[in-house]
N, C-alpha and C positions, 0 to 999 in steps of 0.2 A: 701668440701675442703676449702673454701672459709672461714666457723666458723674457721677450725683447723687452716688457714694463719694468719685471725686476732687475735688470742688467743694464739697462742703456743708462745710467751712470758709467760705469765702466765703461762700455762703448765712446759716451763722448769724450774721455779722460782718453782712453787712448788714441782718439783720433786726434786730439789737442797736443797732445803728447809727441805723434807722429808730425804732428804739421809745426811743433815748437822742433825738433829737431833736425827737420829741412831748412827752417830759417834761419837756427843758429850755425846748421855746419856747410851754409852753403858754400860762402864763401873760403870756410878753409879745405872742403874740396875740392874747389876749386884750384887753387892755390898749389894744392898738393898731386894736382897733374902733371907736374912739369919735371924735367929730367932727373933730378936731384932727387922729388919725392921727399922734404923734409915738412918735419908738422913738429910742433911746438905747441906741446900740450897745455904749457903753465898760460903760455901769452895768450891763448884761446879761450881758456878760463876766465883768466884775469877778465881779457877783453868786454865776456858777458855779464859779469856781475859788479863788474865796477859802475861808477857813475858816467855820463856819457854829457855831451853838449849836442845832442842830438840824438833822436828816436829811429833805430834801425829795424825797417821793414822787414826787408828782404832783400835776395842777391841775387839777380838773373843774368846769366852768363858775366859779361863784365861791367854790370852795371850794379849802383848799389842805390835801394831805394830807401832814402829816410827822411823823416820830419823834419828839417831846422827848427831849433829852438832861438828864444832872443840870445846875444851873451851881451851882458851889461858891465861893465868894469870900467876900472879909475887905473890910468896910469900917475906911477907915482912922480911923470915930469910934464905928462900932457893933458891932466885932466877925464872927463869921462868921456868911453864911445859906446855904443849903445849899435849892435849889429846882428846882424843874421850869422847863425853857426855855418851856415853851406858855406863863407865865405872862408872858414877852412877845415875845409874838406879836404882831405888825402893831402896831409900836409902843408897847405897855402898858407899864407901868411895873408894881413892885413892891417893896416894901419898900425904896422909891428907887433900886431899880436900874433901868437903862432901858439898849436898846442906840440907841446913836447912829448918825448920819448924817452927823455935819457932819465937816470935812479931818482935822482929829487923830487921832479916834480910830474912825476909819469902821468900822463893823461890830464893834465893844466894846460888851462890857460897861461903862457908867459908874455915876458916882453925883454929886450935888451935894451939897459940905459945909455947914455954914450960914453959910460965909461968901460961899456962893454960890457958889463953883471948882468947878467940871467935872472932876475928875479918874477916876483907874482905880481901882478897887481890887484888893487883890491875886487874879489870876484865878485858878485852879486848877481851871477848868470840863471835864467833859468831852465836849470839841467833838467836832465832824463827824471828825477829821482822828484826835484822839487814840483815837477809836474804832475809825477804820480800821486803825489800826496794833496796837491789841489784837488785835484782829479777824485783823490777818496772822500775827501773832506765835503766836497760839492753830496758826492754820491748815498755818502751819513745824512747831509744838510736836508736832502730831498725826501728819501725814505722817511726818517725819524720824523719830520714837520706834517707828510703825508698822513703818517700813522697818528702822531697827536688832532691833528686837522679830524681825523674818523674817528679816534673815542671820545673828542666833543662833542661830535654828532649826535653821535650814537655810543654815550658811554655805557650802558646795559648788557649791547651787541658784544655776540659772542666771534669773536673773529678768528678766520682761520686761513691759511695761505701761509703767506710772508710774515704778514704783523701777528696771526695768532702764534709763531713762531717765536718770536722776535721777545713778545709778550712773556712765551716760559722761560724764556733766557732769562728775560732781565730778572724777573721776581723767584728764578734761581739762583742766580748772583747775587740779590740784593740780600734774599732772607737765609742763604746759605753762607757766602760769603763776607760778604761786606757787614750787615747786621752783626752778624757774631764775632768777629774780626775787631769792630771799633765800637760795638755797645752803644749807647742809649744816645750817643749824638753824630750817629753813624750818617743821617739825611743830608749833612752838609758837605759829605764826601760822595755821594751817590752819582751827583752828574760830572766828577773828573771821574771817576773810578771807571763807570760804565762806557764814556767818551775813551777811556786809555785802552779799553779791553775791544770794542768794537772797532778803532781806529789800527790796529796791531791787526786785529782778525781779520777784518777785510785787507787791508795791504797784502798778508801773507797768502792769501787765498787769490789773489788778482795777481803775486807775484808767481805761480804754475802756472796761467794762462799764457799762453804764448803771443798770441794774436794783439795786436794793439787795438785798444789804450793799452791793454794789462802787461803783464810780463818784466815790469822792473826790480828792480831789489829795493825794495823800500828795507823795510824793515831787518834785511842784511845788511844797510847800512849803518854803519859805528856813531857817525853823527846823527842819525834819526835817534836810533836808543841812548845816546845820551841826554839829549832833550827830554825823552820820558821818563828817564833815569832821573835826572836833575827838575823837575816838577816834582816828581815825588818827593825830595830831597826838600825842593822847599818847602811843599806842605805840610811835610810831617814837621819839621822843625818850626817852623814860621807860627802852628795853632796847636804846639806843644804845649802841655803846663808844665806848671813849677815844680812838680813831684822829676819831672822827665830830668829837666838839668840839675835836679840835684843829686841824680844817681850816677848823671855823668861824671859831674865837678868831684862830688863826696858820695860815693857809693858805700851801700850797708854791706859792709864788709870789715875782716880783723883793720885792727888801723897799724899795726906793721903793713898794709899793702897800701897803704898811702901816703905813711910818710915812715921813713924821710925821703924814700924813695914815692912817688903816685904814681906805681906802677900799676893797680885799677884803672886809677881818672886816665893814664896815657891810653889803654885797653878800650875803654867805652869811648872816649874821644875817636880812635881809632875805628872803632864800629859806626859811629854818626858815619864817618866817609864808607864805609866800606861793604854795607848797605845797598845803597842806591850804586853804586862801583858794580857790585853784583846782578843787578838786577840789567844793567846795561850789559854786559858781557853777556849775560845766561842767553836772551835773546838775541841777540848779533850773532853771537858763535853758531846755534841753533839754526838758525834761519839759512845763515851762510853755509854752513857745512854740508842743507840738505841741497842746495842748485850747487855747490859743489859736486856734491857723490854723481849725481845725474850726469854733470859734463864731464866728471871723470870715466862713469860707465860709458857712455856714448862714444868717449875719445879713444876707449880702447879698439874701438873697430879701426879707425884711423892708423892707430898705431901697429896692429897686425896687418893691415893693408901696406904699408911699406915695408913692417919688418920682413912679412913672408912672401904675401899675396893673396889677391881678389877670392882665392879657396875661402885660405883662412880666416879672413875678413867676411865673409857671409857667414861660418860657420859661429865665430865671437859675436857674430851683428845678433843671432839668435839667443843666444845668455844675455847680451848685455841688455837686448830690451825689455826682456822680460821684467830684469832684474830692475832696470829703470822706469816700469809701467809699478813694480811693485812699492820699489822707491818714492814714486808720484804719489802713491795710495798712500804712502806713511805718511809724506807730508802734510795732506791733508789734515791728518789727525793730529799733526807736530804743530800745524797751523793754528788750531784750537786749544791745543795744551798749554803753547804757550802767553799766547793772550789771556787764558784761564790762569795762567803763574803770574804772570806779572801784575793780574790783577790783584790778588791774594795776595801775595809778598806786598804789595804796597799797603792792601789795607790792613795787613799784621803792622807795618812799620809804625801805622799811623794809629793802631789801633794801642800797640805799645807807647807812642808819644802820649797820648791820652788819660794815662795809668793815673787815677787818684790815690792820694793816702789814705791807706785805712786803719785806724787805730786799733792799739791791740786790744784783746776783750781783757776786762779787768782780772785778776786774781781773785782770791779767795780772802785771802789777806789784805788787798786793797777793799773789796767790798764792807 
C-alpha cells in the first residue's frame, strides 16, 4: 500500500498519458489502414496543437466525436452569422463559410466574395483555445474566491490541502520574487503578477491532460503569450517614472554614444520592444515544443509501422513510450518553470521601470 501511495502520481500520468494517445492517434490509425499505408507526420502534428472550431473527443471506428463550438463571424458583404461549428464539419460549407486547407489560411474560417477572393471575415468565434481559457479563468475565479471566503472566516486557521498550498506559493512569490524585484511599491503589482503566474500554471498543466475539458494548447499559443506579453509592456511603461525615460531618451553614458549619432537612445528604445517580444516567445516556444516532442515520439511508431512493419512498430512502440512517459514528467516541471519565469522577468522589468535617482554622496571637497 505504501509503494502504490508513493507512486500513484505516476500511475495516473501514465494512464492519462495512454488514454491521451489513443485519442490523439485514433484517427490517423485509422487512416493508415488502407493500401497505400501513408502517415503525414507534420499534418498530424499540426492537427493537435493548432487551434480548432471544435473540441475533439475521440474517434471510433468512422465516427468522430466532438463538441461544436459557437463560430461567430461578419462577412465583409453580408453582415453577421452567428452558427454551430458541426455545420462544417469534414469539409461542409455554410452560408459560404467553409474552413480551408490551402497555405494562407490553414485551418480558418473563409468566405468567397463574388468577385471570387478567398478572404477572412472578421472572426470572433469561440474556438478550442478561447474556451480553454474561460474555462481556467472560471476555475482561478472559484478556487481563489473559496479560499478568500475561509480566511475571512477563519483568518487564524491554519490551513492545509489545496489552499494551505496555494498559501506557500503565493508568499513565496510575493516575499522572494515580486518584493525584491520592484521594492517598496511592489503591492500594487501583486494581484497582475500572481493572476499572470497562476493563469500560465494552470493552462500548462490542464494542457497534458488529455481528457476533456483539458488537453488544449492554450499557452502554446502565440496569440495567448502576446496578450501577456503586451500587459506587461503596458505596465511597466504606463507606471514608469521619470528616472526610466530619461535613461531611454539620454542615457548616462560618454556623449560621443549619443550624438551625433543616438546610438544608445536607438539601443534602450530597442529594448522597451524587445522585452516583453522575449517574454512572449520564451513561453510559446517552450510550451509548444514540449506537445511537440511527445507527438513526434508517438508518431515515430507510425512511421516504423509503414516503413518496415507491425515487428518493428512494437519494438519502437516500447522506447518511444517510455521516452514520452518521461517527456510528460518534464513537462510538468517545464509547466511551473515557466510560469515562475514570466512571472519574475516581468517583475524585473517593472521593477527596473521603477529605478529612482539617487544622488551622489558628496566629496570631501564639496563638504
Amino acid at each position: 500500500m505504501n509503494i502504490f501511495h508513493n507512486n500513484r502520481l505516476i500511475i495516473i500520468l501514465f494512464l492519462l498519458f495512454f488514454v491521451n494517445n489513443v485519442f490523439l492517434f485514433a484517427e490517423d490509425k485509422k487512416e493508415n489502414h488502407d493500401e497505400t499505408k501513408t502517415f503525414n507526420l507534420k499534418e498530424m502534428i499540426f492537427h493537435h496543437v493548432l487551434d480548432a472550431y471544435e473540441w475533439h473527443i475521440i474517434t471510433i471506428g468512422e465516427h468522430d466525436y466532438a463538441i461544436p463550438l459557437p463560430v461567430i463571424v461578419k462577412s465583409a458583404e453580408r453582415g453577421w452569422f452567428v452558427f454551430s461549428s458541426a455545420r462544417l464539419h469534414h469539409g461542409s460549407s455554410y452560408e459560404g463559410f467553409y474552413i480551408t486547407h490551402g497555405e494562407k489560411y490553414n485551418g480558418k474560417i473563409v468566405e468567397k466574395l463574388k468577385s471570387g477572393e478567398e478572404v477572412r471575415p472578421l472572426d470572433l468565434s469561440l474556438t478550442k483555445d478561447a474556451f480553454a481559457i474561460i474555462l481556467s479563468a472560471l476555475i482561478l475565479i472559484i478556487v481563489f474566491v473559496s479560499m478568500a471566503n475561509s480566511y475571512r472566516k477563519n483568518p487564524l486557521k491554519s490551513h492545509k490541502g489545496l489552499f494551505g498550498a496555494l498559501e506557500m506559493l503565493i508568499m513565496a512569490l510575493v516575499t522572494d520574487v515580486i518584493k525584491p524585484s520592484i521594492g517598496k511599491h511592489y503591492k500594487s503589482y501583486v494581484p497582475y503578477l500572481l493572476t499572470a503566474f497562476f493563469f500560465i500554471f494552470l493552462n500548462d498543466i490542464l494542457g497534458l491532460i488529455p481528457v476533456f475539458p483539458a488537453g488544449a494548447n492554450v499557452t502554446g499559443n502565440i496569440a495567448v503569450t502576446f496578450v501577456l506579453a503586451f500587459m506587461t509592456f503596458i505596465i511597466t511603461n504606463a507606471t514608469a517614472g521619470k528616472e526610466y525615460f530619461k535613461e531611454i531618451v539620454w542615457p548616462d553614458v560618454p556623449w560621443w554614444l549619443k550624438f551625433p549619432l543616438p546610438i544608445m537612445p536607438l539601443v534602450e528604445i530597442l529594448g522597451v520592444f524587445t522585452k516583453p517580444f522575449a517574454l512572449m516567445v520564451r513561453l510559446f516556444a517552450n510550451i509548444l515544443a514540449g506537445h511537440m516532442i511527445l507527438l513526434v515520439l508517438m508518431g515515430l511508431i507510425f512511421i516504423f509501422y509503414i516503413a518496415i512493419g507491425s515487428v518493428a512498430a512494437m519494438g519502437v512502440s516500447v522506447v518511444s513510450i517510455l521516452f514520452s512517459i518521461f517527456m510528460l514528467l518534464l513537462d510538468v516541471l517545464v509547466a511551473f518553470i515557466q510560469a515562475y519565469v514570466f512571472t519574475m522577468l516581468s517583475a524585473l522589468f517593472i521593477g527596473l521601470a521603477k529605478v529612482e535617482h539617487h544622488p551622489k554622496p558628496l566629496t570631501q571637497n564639496e563638504e
